[in-house]
N, C-alpha and C positions, 0 to 999 in steps of 0.2 A: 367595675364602676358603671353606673347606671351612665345610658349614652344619652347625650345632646340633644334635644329639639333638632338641632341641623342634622345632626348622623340619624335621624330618626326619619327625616322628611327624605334626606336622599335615598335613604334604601327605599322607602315606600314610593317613591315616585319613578323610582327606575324598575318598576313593577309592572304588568297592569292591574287592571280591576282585580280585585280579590273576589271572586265568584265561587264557592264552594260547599260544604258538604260534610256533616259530620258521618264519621264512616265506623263502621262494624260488618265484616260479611257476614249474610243470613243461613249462615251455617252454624255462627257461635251466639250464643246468650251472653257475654260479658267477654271483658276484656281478659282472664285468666284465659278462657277458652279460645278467644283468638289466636294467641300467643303461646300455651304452651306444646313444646314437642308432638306428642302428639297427637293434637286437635290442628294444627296451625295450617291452615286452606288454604296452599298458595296459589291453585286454579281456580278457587270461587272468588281471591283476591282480585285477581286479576281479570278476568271477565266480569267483575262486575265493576271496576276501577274502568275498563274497557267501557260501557256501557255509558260512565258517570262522564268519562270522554266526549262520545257522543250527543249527548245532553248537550254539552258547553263547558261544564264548570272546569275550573285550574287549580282548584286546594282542596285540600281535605282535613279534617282535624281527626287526629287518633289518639286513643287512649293507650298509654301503656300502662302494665301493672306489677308492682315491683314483687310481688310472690314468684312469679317465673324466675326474674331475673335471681333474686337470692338464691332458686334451685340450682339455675344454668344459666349463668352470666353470658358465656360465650355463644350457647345454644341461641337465646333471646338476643344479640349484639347481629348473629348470622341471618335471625329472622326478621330482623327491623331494614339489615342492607336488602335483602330478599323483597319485602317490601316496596321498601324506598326503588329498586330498580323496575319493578312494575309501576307505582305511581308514575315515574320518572317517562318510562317508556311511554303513557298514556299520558304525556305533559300536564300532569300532576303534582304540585310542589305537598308538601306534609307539615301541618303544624303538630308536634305530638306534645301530649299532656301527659305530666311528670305523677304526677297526684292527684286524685280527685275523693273525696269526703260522699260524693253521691250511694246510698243505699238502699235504692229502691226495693230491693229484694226481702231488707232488713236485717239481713245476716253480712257476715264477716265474709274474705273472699278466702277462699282454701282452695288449693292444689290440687291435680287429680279428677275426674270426672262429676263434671257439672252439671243442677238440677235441669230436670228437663223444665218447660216452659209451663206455666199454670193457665190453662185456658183462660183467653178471655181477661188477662192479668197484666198491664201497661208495663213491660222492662222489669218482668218476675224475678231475673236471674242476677241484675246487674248489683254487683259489689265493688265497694271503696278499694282506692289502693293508698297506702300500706294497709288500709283495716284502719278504725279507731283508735286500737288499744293501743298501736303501734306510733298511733299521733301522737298521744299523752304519755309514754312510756323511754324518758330519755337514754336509758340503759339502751335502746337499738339503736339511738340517732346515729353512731358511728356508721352500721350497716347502710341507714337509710341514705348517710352521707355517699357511702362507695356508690348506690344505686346510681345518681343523680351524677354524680362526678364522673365513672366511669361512662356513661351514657352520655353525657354533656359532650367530654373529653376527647372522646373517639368521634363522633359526627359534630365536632367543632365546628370545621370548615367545608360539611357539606354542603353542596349549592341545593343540594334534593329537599333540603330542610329548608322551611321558611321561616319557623320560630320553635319555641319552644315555650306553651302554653305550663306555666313552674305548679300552678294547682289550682285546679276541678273545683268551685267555689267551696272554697275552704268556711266549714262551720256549719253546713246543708247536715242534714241525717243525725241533725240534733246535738251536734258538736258545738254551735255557738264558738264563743270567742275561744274555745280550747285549741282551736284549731292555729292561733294566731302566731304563737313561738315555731311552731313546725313551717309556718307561713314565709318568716322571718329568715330560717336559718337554709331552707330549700331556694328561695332567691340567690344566696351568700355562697351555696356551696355549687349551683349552677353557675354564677358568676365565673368563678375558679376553676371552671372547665375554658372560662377564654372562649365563649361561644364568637362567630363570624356572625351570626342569629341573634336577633333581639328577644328579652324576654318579657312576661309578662300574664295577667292573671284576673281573669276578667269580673266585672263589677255582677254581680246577679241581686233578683230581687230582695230576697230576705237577708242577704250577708249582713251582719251587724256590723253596727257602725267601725267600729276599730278597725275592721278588717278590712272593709271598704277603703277608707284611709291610709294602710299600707298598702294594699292593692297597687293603688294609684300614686304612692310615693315611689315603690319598688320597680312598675311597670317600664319600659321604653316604648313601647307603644298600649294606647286603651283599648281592650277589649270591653266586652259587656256583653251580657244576654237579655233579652228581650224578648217573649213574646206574645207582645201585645199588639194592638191598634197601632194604626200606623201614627194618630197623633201622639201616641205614649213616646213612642221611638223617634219620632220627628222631636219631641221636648227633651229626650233623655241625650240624645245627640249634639242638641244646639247647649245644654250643661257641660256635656264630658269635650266638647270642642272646645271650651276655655281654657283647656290646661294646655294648649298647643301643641298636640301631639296629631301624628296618624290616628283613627278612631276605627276599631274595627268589630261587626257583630259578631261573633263567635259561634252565639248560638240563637234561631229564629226560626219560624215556621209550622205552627200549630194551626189550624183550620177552624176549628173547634172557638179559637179566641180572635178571630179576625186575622190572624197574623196569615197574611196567602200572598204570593210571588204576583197575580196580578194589580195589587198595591202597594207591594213593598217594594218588589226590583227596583224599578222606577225611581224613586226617592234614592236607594240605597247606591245604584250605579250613576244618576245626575249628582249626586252628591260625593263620590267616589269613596262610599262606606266598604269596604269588605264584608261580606257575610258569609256567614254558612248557617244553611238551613240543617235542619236536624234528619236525619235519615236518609238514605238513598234508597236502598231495598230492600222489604218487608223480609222478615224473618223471624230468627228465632228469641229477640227481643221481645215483637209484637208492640211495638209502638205508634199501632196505627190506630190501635186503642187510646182513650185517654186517659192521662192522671187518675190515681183514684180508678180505676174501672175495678170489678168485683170477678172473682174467678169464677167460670162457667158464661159470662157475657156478653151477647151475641154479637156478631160481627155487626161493627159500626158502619151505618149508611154513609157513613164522612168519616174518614177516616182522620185521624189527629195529626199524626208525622206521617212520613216515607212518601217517594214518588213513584218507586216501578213493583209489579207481582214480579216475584222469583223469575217466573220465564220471561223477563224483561218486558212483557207488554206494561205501560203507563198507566199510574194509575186514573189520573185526567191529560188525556191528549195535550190540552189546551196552558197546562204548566209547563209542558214541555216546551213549547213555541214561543211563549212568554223567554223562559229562560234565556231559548236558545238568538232569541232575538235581541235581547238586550247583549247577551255575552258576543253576540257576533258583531254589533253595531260600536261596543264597545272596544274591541278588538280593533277594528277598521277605523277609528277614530272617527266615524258618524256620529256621534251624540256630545 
């Protein structure tokens, strides 16, 4: 059963600020490569989880991807606690995302060693989980059910877990409303894990209308992504606050479209928005390129996403300070 306004306000307020960080180490190009056997980094996890510590932030959003888990259920269950006890160690909480529709790469995700990176090429690598075919194809929903429910089920009553993001803007990569019945029955079968975690599925620009609409019916708390002007997000906020819920950004932080931590933080921790910015450290994504970038092209004098080079030096000093300003001042209850 979808939880309370009241059950929604007290978990979020017995919180603090949600300041964090959409994560992938810069050793894997997508979430298959994160996650399987092995490719799965758990010292480039950790020292760069270390790192994102440092900084300030306290959450992280991760993608899982259900092709591992159907190889090596157990394998992939050992590598999410493996995880979670690094986040955990570096007092980092984890929202992890069930499904995501995103296909930048424009291929299907498959098993097994992953394309190398296209020069010059915005997130060349990254693939949907389940895949498309697997959205519109009810003969798996059974399998897709066990993913979600065993996953749900087992870190039920994790405290290390802070939600569980049910799916990656469902209908992106040209899925439109197909996406809508897999949207539907991934809430219902999450549910039925009994999470202690709230769910929910954040509003994005192009989702068509239906979707948007269950989104927000199914959610327990609002997420959204934004990354625009700070008045786009100042008016999309003072909307999604009508429904009476915690409101949280998910996803923010493009440079390229104004969206930058010395005008957003501000807004987002006086108003006590949660956010994660998109990227921590540049790698094998390459998303410090923008949208649309063309293979072979040059490295961008402004870079789009991400905040540190591989060897942890920053990319702008001065984001850093920002960050770490607000998330301390927030911390200490000055603001």
């Amino acid at each position: 059963m979808k939880w309370s306004a009241i059950r929604t306000w007290d978990w979020y307020q017995s919180r603090p600020w949600l300041c964090g960080f959409n994560f992938i180490p810069s050793t894997a190009i997508n979430s298959t490569e994160m996650w399987q056997r092995e490719a799965f980094d758990l010292e480039t996890v950790d020292s760069e989880l270390g790192r994102a510590q440092d900084i300030g932030f306290n959450s992280c959003r991760v993608f899982l991807q259900y092709l591992v888990w159907h190889d090596d259920p157990n394998g992939l269950t050992q590598r999410i606690d493996q995880f979670l006890e690094a986040a955990d160690r570096h007092k980092i909480s984890t929202m992890f995302c069930l499904f995501d529709d995103c296909a930048f790469s424009g291929k299907q995700p498959h098993l097994g060693r992953q394309d190398d990176p296209i020069p010059g090429v915005h997130n060349s690598g990254w693939t949907p989980s389940p895949g498309h075919e697997r959205v519109v194809d009810g003969r798996i929903w059974p399998r897709l059910e066990n993913f979600v429910a065993s996953i749900v089920s087992h870190f039920a009553r994790d405290q290390r877990i802070l939600a569980w993001d049910v799916y990656n803007e469902p209908g992106n990569g040209g899925m439109t409303g197909r996406s809508l019945p897999l949207l539907r029955q991934a809430f219902r079968w999450a549910r039925n894990g009994e999470p202690e975690q709230p769910l929910t599925a954040a509003i994005w620009d192009e989702s068509p209308e239906g979707i948007t609409k269950v989104m927000l019916e199914l959610s327990d708390i609002i997420t959204f992504h934004n990354y625009g002007s700070l008045p786009a997000v100042q008016k999309q906020v003072l909307n999604l606050k009508s429904y009476g819920r915690p409101v949280v950004c998910t996803e923010w932080m493009a440079r390229h479209h104004g969206s930058l931590f010395e005008t957003h933080l501000p807004f987002f921790e006086r108003e006590r928005i949660g956010c994660y910015c998109w990227g921590l450290v540049n790698g094998k994504t390459q998303t410090h390129f923008p949208w649309g970038s063309s293979s072979g092209a040059a490295e961008p004098d402004v870079w789009f996403h991400d905040l540190l080079h591989r060897n942890g030096k920053p990319y702008r000093k001065k984001e850093i300070a920002v960050i770490r300003e607000y998330t301390e001042s927030s911390m200490n209850g000055q603001r």
